[in-house]
C-alpha positions in Angstrom: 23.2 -57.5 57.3 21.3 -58.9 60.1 18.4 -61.4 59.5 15.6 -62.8 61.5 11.9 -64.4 60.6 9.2 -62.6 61.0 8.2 -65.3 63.8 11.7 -64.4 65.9 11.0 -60.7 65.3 7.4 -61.1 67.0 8.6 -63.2 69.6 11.5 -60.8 70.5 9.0 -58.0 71.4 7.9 -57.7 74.8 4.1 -56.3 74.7 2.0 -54.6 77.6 -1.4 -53.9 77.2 -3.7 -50.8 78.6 -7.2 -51.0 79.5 -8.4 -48.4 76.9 -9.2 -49.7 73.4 -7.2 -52.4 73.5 -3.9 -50.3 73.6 -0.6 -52.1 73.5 2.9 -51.1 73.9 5.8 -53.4 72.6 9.7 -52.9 72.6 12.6 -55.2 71.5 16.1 -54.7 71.0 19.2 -56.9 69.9 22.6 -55.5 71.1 24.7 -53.8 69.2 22.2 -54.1 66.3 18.5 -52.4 66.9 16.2 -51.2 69.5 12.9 -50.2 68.8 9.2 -49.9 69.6 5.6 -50.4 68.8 2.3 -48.8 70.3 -0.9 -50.1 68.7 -4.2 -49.1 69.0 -6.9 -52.0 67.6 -10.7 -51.3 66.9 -13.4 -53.4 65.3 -12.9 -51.3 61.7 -9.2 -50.0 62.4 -6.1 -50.5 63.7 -3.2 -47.9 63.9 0.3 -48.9 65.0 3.3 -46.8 65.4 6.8 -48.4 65.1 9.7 -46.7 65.5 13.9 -47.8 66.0 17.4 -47.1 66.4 19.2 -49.5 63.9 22.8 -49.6 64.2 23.3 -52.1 61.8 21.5 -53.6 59.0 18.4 -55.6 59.5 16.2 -57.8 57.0 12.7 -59.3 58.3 11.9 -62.6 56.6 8.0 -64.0 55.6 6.3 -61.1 58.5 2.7 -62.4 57.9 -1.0 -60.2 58.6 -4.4 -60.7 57.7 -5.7 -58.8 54.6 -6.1 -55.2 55.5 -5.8 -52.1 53.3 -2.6 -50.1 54.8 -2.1 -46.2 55.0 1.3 -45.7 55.7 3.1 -42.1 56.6 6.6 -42.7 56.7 7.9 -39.9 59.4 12.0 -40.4 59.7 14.4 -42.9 57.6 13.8 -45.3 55.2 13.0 -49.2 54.5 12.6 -51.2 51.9 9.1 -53.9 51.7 8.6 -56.8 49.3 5.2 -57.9 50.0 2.9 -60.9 48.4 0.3 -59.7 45.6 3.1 -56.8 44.3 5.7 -57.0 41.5 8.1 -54.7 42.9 10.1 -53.9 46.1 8.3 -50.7 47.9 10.5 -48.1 49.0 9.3 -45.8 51.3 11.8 -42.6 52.4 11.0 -39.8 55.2 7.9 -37.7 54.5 5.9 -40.2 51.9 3.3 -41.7 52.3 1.1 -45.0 50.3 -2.3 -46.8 50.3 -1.8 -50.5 49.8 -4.5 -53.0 49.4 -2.8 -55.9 50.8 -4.1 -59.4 50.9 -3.2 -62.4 53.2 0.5 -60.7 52.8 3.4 -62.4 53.4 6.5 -59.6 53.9 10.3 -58.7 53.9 11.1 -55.8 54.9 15.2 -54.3 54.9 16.2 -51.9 57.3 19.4 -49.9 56.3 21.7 -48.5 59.3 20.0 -45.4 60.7 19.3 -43.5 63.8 16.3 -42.6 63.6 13.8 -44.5 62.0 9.4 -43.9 62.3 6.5 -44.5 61.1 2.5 -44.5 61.8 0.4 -47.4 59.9 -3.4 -46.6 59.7 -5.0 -50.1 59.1 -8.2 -50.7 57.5 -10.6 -53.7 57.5 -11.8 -54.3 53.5 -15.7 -53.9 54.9 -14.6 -50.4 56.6 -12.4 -49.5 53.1 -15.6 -50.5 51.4 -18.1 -48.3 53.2 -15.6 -45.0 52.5 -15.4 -45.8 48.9 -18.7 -46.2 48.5 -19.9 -42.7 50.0 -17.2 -41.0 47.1 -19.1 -42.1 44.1 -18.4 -43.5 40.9 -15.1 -42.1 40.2 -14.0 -44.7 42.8 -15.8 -47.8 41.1 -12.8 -49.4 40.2 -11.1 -49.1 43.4 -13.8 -50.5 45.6 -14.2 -53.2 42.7 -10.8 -54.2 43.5 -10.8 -54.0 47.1 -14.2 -56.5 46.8 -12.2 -58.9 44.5 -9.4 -58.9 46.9 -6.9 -58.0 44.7 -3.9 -56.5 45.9 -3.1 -52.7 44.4 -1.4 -49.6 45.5 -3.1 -46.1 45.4 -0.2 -44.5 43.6 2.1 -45.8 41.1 5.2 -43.6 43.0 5.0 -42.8 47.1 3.2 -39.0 47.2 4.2 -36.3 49.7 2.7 -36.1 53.4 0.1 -32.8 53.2 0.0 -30.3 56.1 -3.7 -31.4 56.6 -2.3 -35.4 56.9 0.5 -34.1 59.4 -2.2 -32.6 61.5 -4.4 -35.7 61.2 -1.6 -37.9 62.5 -1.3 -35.6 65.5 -4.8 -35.4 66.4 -5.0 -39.2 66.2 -2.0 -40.1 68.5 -3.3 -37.2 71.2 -7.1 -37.0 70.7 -8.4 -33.8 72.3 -11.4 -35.2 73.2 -12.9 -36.1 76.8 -12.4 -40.5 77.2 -16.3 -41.3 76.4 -15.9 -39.3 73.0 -12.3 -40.8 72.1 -13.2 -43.9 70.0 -15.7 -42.2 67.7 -13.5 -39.1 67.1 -10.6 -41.3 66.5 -12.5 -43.7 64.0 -13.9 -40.2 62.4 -10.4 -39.0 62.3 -9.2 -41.8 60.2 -12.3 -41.6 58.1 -11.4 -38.1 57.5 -7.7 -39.3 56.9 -8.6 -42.3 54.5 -10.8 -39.2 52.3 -7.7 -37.0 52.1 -5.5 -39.7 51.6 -7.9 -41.0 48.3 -8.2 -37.5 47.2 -4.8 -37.3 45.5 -5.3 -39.9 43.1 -7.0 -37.7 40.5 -4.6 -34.7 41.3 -1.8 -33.4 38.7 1.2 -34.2 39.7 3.5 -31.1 39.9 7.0 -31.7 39.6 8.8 -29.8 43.2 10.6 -27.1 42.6 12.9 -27.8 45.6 16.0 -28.6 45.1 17.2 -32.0 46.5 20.0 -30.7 48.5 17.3 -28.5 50.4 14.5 -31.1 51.1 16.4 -32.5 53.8 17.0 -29.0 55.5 13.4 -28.2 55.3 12.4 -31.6 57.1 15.0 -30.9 59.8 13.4 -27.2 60.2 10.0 -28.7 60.4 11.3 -31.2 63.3 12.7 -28.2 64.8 9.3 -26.3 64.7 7.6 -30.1 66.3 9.6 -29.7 69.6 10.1 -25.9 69.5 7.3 -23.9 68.6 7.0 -22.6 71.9 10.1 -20.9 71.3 10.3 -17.2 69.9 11.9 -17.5 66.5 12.2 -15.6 63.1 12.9 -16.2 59.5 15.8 -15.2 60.1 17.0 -17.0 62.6 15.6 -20.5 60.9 17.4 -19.7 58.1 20.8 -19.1 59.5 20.3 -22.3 61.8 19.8 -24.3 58.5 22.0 -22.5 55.9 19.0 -21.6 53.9 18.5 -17.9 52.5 14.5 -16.7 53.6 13.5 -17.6 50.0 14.2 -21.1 49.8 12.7 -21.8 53.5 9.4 -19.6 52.9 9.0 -21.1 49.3 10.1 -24.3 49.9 8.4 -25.0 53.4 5.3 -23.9 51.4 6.0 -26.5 48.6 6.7 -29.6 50.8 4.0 -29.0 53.7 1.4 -27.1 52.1 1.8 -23.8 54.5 4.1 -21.1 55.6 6.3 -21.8 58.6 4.4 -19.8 60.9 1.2 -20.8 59.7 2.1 -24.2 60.1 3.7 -22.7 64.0 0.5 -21.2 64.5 -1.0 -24.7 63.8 1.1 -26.5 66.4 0.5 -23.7 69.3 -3.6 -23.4 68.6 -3.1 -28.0 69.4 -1.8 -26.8 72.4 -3.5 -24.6 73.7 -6.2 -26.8 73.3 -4.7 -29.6 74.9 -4.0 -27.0 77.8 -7.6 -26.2 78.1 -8.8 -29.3 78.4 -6.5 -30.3 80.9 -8.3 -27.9 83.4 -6.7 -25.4 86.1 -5.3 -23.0 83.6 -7.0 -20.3 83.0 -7.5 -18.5 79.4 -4.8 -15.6 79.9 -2.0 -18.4 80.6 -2.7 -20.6 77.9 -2.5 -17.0 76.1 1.2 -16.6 77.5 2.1 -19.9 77.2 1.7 -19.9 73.5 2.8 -16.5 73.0 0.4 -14.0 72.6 0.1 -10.8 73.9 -3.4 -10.5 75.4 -6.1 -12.3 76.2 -8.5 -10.9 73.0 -5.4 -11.9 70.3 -5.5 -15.1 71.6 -9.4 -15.8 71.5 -9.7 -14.6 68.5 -7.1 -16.7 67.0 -7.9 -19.8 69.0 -11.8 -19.2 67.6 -10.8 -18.6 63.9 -8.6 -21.7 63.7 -10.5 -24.0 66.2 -14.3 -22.8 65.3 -15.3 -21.9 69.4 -13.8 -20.0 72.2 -11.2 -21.6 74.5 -14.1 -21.4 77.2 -16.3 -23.2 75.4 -16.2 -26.7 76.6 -15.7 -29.4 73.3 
């Protein structure tokens, strides 16, 4: 396995920086053994980063350090391993979990297995910021925001929980805000306000084993990555399930289980985004956006773009 300290690893990653919001892009690569990238986004309460990388061989990060921050992170594709100052045991986080970690002045190793594909979005939170949230949910969250005041370092959940539907559509909203520029810091910081609640409201939920099988979790993740980049695209049940050697059960029951909605509501999710995005763009007019996502006439898509979005894709946002 490949090695390098956290201080080569920095060094190693070219950076660019935008003028908005103190936006940066970084990439590095080592041949033969990884490429990958970084895009950040810094505030004065927030930071998120996304990091994502081809690793064609093992890779093990040595002594990474930060500044105490409490970290939401939403593992998209592959796996890594994280041992990080203040915690007992080695973190493993695998494709579609996701953890709040309270970490403090951390020092880190991370190991990177071999793999293809590998993602993930980090929603960083200063303690004051944390603090302020947890104080506006009542008492039921005492002991949390004690701890987060005391600077001791905790996780949320004793074992990594699922990523929700509603998370999934948080992280899109916060990478592609569909807001005009003046609007985009505040809706992005009440995005991961909104993000931070849902994210603390699973700690006092019933666990419920899944009734997926194991075999079939890693179809159903491929089919939602198919319905990411496709949902343009007439499809079926049918279809879906003969692509990814599931019977229509399994992929409505299971797809329900894992994301928290049906395939096509969770399709009708990713076309109403667009559309929106489309509209906003300006020089399209309503009955495009309507065939472009798929519907039949203008009144289907109104209504459906007003019922899931609140206002009429006229109505300026």
């Amino acid at each position: 396995m490949y090695q390098l300290e956290g201080v080569e690893f920095a060094r190693l990653m070219k950076r660019e920086f935008s003028t908005s919001f103190e936006t940066t892009y970084a990439t590095g690569s080592i041949p033969n053994r990884f490429d990958c990238y970084a895009q950040g986004l810094k505030a004065d309460d927030f930071s998120i980063l996304r990091f994502g990388a081809r690793f064609e061989d093992g890779l093990r990060i040595n002594n990474m350090q930060d500044a105490t921050h409490v970290s939401i992170h939403f593992q998209l594709h592959g796996c890594s391993d994280a041992l990080i100052s203040g915690f007992d045991a080695t973190s493993t986080m695998n494709r579609g979990q996701f953890n709040l970690l309270n970490c403090v002045n951390p020092v880190s190793s991370f190991v990177f297995p071999k793999q293809k594909r590998y993602e993930y979005v980090c929603v960083g939170l200063k303690p004051a910021f944390f603090n302020e949230i947890l104080l506006s949910c009542g008492e039921a969250y005492d002991n949390l925001l004690q701890q987060s005041r005391g600077a001791r370092p905790f996780a949320l959940f004793p074992d990594n929980k699922k990523i929700s539907h509603l998370q999934s559509s948080g992280l899109s909203l916060l990478t592609e805000p569909p807001v005009a520029d003046s609007l985009r810091n505040a809706y992005i910081k009440n995005k991961i306000t909104e993000l931070t609640l849902l994210t603390l409201s699973g700690q006092y939920e019933t666990r419920i084993p899944t009734a997926v099988n194991t075999a079939d979790v890693e179809k159903l993740h491929s089919v939602k990555d198919h319905l990411d980049i496709h949902y343009l695209d007439s499809m079926s049940l049918r279809s879906l399930s003969r692509d990814f050697l599931l019977n229509e059960f399994k992929l409505k029951a299971g797809f329900k289980k894992l994301f928290g909605t049906t395939v096509f509501g969770y399709v009708q999710g990713l076309r109403m985004n667009h559309a929106l995005t489309l509209m906003r763009s300006g020089g399209i007019t309503v009955g495009e956006a309507a065939v472009i996502t798929g519907y039949l006439s203008d009144a289907s898509f109104i209504r459906a773009f007003k019922q899931y979005h609140g206002y009429s894709p006229g109505t300026q946002k």
